[in-house]
N, C-alpha and C positions, 0 to 999 in steps of 0.2 A: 644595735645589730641590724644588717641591712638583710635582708630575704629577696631570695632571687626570686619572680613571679616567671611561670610558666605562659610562654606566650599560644593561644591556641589558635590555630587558620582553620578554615571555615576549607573541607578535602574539595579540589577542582575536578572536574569528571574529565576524562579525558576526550570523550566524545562526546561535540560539543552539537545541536539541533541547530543550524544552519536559519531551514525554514523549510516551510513543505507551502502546498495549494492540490487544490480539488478543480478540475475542470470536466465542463460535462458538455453533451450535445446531442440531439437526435439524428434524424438520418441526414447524412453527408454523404449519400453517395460515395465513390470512387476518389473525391477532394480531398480527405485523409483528413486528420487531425495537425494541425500545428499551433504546441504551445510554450506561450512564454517562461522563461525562465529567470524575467527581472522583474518577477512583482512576488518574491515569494513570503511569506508570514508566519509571524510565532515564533521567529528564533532570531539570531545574532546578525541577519545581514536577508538580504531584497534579491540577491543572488548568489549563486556558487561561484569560488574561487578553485585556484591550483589543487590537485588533491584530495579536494571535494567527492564523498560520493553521491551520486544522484539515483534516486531509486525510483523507479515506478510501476506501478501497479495499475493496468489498464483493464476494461471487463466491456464484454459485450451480453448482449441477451434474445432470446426467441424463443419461437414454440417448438416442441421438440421434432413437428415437421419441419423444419427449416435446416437447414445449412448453415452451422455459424463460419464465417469466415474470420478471423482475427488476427493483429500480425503486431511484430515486439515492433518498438521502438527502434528506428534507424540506427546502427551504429552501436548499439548498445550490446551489454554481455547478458544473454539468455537464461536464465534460473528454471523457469518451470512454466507451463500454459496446463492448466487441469479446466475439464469439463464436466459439471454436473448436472446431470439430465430428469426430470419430471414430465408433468405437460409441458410445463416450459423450461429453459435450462439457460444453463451463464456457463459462461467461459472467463477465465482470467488471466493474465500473463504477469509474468513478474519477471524484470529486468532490472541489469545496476550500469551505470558508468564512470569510473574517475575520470575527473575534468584535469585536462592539459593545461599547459602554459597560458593558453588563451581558454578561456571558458565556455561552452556551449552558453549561447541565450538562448535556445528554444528547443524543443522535442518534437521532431517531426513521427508520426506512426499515419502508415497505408490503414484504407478502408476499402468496403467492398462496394457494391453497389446494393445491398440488399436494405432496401426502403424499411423494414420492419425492425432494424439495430438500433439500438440506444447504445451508448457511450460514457463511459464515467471512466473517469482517470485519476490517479491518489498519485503523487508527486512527495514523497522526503529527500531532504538534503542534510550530510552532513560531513561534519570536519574530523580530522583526529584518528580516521579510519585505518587500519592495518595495510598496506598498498599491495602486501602478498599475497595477505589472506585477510581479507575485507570482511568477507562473509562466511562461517561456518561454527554449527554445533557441536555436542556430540556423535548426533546422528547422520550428520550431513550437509549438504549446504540448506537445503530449506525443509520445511514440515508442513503438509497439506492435508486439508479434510474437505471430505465436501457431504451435504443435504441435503434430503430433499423432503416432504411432505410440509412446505413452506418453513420448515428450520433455518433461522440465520445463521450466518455465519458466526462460526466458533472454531477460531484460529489454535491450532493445536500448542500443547507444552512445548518447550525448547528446553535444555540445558545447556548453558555456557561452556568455554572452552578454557577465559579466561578471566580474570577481575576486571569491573571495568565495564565489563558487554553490555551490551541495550537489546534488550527483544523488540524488533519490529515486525508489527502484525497488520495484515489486511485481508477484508473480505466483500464479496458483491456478489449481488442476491438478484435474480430478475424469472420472470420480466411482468407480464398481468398482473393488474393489481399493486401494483406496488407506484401508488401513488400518493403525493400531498404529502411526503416527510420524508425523514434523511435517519440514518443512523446513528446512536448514540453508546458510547462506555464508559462505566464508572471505575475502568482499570487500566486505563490508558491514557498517559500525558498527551497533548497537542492533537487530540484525538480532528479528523477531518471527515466529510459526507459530503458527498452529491449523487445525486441521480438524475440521470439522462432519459428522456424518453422521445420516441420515435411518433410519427404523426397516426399511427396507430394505437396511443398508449399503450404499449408496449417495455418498458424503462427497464434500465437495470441502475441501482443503487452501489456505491460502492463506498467504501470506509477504511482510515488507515490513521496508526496510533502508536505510541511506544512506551514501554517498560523498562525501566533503570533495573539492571542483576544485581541481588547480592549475593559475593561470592562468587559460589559453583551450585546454588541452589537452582532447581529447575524452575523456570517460571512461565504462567498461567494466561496469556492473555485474557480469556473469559468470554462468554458470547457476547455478541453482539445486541442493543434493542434497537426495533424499528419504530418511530415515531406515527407513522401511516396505516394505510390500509393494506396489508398482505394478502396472502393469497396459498390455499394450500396444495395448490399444482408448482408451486417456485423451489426450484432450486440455489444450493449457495454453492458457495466456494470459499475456501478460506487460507491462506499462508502465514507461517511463523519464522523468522531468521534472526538471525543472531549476529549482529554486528558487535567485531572484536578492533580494539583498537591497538594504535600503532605501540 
């Protein structure tokens, strides 16, 4: 008697990590940021293709006399810019792009002239995305928190919309004292850190990771650790989104 054996496959996610990178830098002046987009790491390919979405998550930092100037990525679609203020205080901006026929190779973002900004930039790419609706929760298109008495960043809960979603979280924390280490979490895949500082030491840290949904369960990114010297006048900033695939 012959028996049929059940064949089992190993389930394919639909949204698939491309590749992300972390770039950083101190004061640039008015020269603006321009970065690459064919060296990227951690996932299935060194750049984005057709359809791709590009996400980034750029952050500046100062004391809270200062003026932060920050500006989204050229070209790109706007999510959110939140400010969180202490002695010193961070701003973050969160932008996405689906890539055309021909693919972006680089992200160009404006700077100001203010000599005292540090620069950190978190950069994911990924495939598989919804082209309608790329990005949204239950609650919205993104979930923001922000800190301050040197609290890191702690990317708020999201809940899914649909099976399948990835929670992508980032956050950046500046500017005094936050020197000599990078961010770390033990609840997020391909997790990435840099920190930029200004010839003032002055820096802002910034960090960015994702979480696989199950289900329609809400899911946690977690805080953030800082590996360095903190500082209890710093403020954070934090974002949660919910990428839903196609």
């Amino acid at each position: 008697m012959m028996i049929a054996k059940k064949m089992m496959t190993a389930k394919k996610d639909k949204l698939v990590y491309v590749g992300g990178k972390v770039f950083t830098a101190g004061s640039v002046g008015a020269a603006g940021l321009s970065i690459p987009l064919t060296d990227l790491s951690g996932g299935i390919n060194s750049e984005p293709s057709e359809g791709d979405i590009v996400i980034v998550a750029n952050a500046v930092s100062g004391q809270s006399a200062y003026t932060l100037t920050s500006y989204y990525p050229v070209d790109f679609t706007t999510l959110a810019s939140v400010t969180a203020t202490d002695a010193n205080k961070t701003t973050l901006k969160l932008s996405y792009k689906i890539m055309a026929a021909i693919p972006d190779t680089s992200i160009s973002i404006p700077t100001n002239a203010d000599s005292y900004t540090g620069n950190a930039v978190i950069v994911q790419v990924w495939r598989g995305v919804d082209p309608l609706l790329p990005i949204r929760d239950l609650y919205g298109f993104y979930m923001a928190a922000t800190h301050i008495d040197g609290a890191h960043p702690n990317p708020p809960v999201c809940e899914p919309i649909t099976k399948g979603a990835v929670v992508a979280a980032f956050g950046a924390e500046g500017c005094a004292g936050m020197v000599g280490g990078v961010f770390s979490s033990g609840d997020l895949e391909k997790f990435i850190s840099g920190l930029g500082e200004a010839a003032s030491y002055i820096g802002v840290a910034c960090a960015g990771g994702y979480k696989r949904c199950s289900e329609y369960d809400a899911v946690d990114p977690a805080s953030f650790s800082f590996s360095g010297t903190g500082s209890a006048d710093n403020a954070s900033v934090s974002f949660s989104i919910v990428l839903n695939p196609a």
